[in-house]
N, C-alpha and C positions, 0 to 999 in steps of 0.2 A: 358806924354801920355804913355800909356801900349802901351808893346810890342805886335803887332800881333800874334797870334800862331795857326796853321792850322793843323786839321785832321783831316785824311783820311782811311773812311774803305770802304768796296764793295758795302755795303747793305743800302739805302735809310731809311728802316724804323730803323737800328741799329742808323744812324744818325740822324733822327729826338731824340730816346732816349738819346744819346750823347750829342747832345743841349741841351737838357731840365738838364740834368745835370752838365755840365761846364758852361752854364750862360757866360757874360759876358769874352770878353777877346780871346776867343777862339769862332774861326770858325769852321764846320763839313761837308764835304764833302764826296759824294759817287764817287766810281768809277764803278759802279752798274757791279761787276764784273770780268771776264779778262779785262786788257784795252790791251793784245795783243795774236794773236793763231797763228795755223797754217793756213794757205790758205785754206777759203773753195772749190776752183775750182781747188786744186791740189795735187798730194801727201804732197810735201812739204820737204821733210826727203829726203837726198841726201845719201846714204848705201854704194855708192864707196866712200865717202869721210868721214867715219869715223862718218855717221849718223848724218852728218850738217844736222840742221833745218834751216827752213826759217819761221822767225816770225814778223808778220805783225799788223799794229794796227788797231784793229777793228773801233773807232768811231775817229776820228782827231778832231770834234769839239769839245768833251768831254774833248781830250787832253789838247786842247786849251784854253777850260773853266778854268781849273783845272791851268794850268799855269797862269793863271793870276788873279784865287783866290790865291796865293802862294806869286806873287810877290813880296809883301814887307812884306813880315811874317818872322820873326826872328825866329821860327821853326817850322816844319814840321814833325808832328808822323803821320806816318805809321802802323794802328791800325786794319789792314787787320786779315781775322780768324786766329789764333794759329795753323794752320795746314798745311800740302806741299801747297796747293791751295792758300791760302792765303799767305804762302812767297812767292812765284812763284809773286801774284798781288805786293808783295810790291814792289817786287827786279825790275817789271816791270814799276813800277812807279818810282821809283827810276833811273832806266837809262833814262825812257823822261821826267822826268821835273827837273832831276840834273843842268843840262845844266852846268857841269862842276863844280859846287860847291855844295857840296854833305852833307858839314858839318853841314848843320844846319838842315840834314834829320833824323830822330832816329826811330828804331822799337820799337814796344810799342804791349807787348801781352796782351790779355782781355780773359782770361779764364771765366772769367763771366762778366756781364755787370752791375752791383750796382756801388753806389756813391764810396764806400769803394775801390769795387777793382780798376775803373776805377783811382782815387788819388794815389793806390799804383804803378799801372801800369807805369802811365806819370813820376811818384817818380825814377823809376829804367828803363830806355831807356833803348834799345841796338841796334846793328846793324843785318842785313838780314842776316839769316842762310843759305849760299848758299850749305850745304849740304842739308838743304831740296829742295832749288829751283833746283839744279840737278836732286833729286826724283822727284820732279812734271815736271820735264823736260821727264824725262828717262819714265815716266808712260803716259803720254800724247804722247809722240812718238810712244812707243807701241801700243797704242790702233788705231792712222791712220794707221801704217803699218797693225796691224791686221785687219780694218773694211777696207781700201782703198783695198786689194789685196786679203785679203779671199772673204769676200763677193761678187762680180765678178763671182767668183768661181763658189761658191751655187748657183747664178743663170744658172749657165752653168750646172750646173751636175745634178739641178733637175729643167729643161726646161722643160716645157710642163705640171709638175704639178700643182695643183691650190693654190697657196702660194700668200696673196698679197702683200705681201713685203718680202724680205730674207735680209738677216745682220749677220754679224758674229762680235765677240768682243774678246778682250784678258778678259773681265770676265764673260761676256756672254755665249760665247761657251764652256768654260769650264763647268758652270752649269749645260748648257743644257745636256753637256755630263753627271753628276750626277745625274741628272733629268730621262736621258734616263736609265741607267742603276741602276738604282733604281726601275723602269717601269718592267724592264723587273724580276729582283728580285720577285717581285709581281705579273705576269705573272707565272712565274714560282713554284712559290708558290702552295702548294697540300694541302685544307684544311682539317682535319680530324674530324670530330663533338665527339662531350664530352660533360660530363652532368656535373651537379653542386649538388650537397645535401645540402639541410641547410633544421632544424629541427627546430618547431617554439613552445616554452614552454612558455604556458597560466599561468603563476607566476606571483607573485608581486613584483617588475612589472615583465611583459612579456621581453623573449627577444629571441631573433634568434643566434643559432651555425651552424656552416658551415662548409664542411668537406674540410681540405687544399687539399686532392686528387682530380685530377682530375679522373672522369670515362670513358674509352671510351667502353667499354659491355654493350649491354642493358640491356642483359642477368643477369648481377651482379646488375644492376641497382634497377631492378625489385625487383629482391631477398630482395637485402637491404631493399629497400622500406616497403615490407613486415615485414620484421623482425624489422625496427624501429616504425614501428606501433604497435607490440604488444613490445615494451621492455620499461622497467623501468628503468627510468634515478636517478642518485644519484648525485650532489653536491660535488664531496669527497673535492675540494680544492678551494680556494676564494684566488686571489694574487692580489694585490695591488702596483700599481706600479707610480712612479712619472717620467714625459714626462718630459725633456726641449725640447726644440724647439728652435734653433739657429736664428737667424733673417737670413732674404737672404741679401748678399753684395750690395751694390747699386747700378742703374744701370751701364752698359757697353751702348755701341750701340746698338748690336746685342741684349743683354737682354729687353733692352727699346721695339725693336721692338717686340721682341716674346710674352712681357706681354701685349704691345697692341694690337697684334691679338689673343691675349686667352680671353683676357678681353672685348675688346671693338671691337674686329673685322675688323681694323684698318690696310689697308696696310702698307706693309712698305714705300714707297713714302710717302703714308698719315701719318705717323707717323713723318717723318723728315723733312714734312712742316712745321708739329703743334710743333715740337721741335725747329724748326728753329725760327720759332715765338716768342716762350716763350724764348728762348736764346737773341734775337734782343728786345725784351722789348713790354711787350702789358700795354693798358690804365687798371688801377688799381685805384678807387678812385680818379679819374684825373690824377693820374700822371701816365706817361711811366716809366716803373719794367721792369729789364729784374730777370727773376726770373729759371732760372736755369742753370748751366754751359754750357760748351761748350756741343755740342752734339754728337760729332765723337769722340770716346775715346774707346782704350781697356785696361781701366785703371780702376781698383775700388777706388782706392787713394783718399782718400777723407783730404781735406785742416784744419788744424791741427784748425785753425780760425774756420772754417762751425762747425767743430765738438764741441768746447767751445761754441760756440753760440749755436748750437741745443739742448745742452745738459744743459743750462740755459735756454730755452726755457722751455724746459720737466719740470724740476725741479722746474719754478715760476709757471707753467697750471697745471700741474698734481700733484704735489710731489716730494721729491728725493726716493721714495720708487720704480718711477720707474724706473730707472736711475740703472744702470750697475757698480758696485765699480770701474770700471775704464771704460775708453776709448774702445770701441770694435774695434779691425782693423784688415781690412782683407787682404787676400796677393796676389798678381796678379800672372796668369800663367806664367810659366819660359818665354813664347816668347813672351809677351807683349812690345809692346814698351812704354807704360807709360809714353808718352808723355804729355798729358793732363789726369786732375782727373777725376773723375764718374759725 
């Protein structure tokens, strides 16, 4: 009889794709989330005592589910997002259902969710990075001391105006404040009116020149005007000139959102549901794809694998005419964390 083997990520629909891909032998379960926070009916964060939290578990029958899918399972991956949130859930899963025997738990990252990576993944375990669970620690603290104790505040200092709701955030208020003084930037802003000249030549074909100055005189305006209507244009020179055009790197986070509100009009929330989706795996010809990497990344790094495969894709569909004499790669900002690829 096969050995039992159990895993566990946050997200319901990631495991339904994880089923349909491990088959037999291997069970999939969700923790649909934290399975531990902070108090919602209290600060929680003790600041005399060196910023002890008090961390509670949000659902115990979930707990209790989860323990005793586990029970006689000979290992346990922990296959929670690649990112502080998701060690935070493993390292959380880990201390309630260790129950003192810890060894047959293994972290397991999924930077993307295909048959391929998910075999390399389970191939090479490792243990919870408790330098991120600290970050997801140290940032989740923050944000109650800032909304628990600022926010109080704003309702006291602007009492009586018509606001229906007030809040403040350690990323929130900061915006707001960028937001604000960007307002005012534009407030203060003096606009000056200017004209444009472009001259329109009936040739074959037709085409339009335009003058790089800007004009702010009417007075010159005018003139011009006049004088290019009676003057004779000449030709003297024809240059010809050859464009590359660089491709743009692939997406980041931040990038992903911006191209979907230029393009598609697309909040950012909206944007990182429907990423979230495509990352967790959507129905495809019948089967559950997840079809594209993680989605929180300030990394352009793209996976040395993705790129041999795209680059034999191009090469069998179109040609190797269009195909680049080598590999193109791009280079991340000095203060990226390049954590996770594009």
């Amino acid at each position: 009889m096969a050995e039992k083997k159990v895993l566990i990520v946050e997200s319901p629909t990631k495991a339904r794709t994880l089923t349909a891909y491990l088959g037999k032998g291997f069970e999939v379960h969700s923790s649909r989330g934290h399975v531990r926070d902070l108090p919602e009916k209290e600060l929680g964060v003790d600041v005399e005592k060196g910023f002890s939290a008090k961390w509670v578990v949000r659902d115990r029958r979930l707990i209790s589910a989860l323990k005793k899918a586990i029970r006689n399972a000979a290992s346990v991956y922990l296959a929670t997002d690649p990112d502080r949130e998701g060690e935070a859930i493993a390292f959380d899963l880990l201390e309630l259902l260790g129950d003192g025997n810890k060894d047959r738990f293994a972290r397991v990252l999924l930077h993307e969710i295909t048959p391929q990576a998910v075999r390399a993944a389970l191939a090479a375990p490792g243990e919870v990075d408790l330098r991120k669970v600290e970050a997801q620690r140290a940032r989740r603290i923050l944000d109650r001391l800032v909304g628990y104790q600022v926010s109080p505040l704003l309702s006291l200092v602007l009492a009586g105006r018509r606001f229906e709701s007030l809040s403040a955030g350690r990323v929130q208020s900061v915006a707001l404040r960028f937001i604000c003084d960007r307002e005012l930037e534009i407030q203060d802003f003096q606009p000056e009116p200017y004209w444009e000249v472009e001259a329109h030549f009936p040739t074959q074909p037709p085409f339009t020149a335009k003058l790089e100055d800007k004009l702010t005189d009417p007075d010159q305006v005018k003139r011009l005007k006049q004088e290019l209507a009676r003057a004779r244009f000449t030709v003297e020179e024809v240059a010809e000139e050859e464009i590359k055009r660089r491709p743009p790197p692939p997406f980041i986070t931040s990038t992903l959102q911006q191209a979907a509100a230029n393009e598609l009009r697309m909040s950012p929330r909206r944007t990182m549901q429907v990423a979230q989706q495509l990352y967790e795996g959507v129905e495809v010809a019948g089967k559950r794809l997840g079809l594209i990497t993680y989605m929180r990344t300030d990394s352009v790094r793209v996976a040395d694998s993705a790129i041999r495969e795209a680059r034999a894709l191009v090469r069998d569909r179109f040609g190797k005419e269009f195909l680049s004499p080598r590999p193109r790669k791009f280079r991340n900002k000095r203060r990226s964390q390049d954590a996770h690829e594009a």
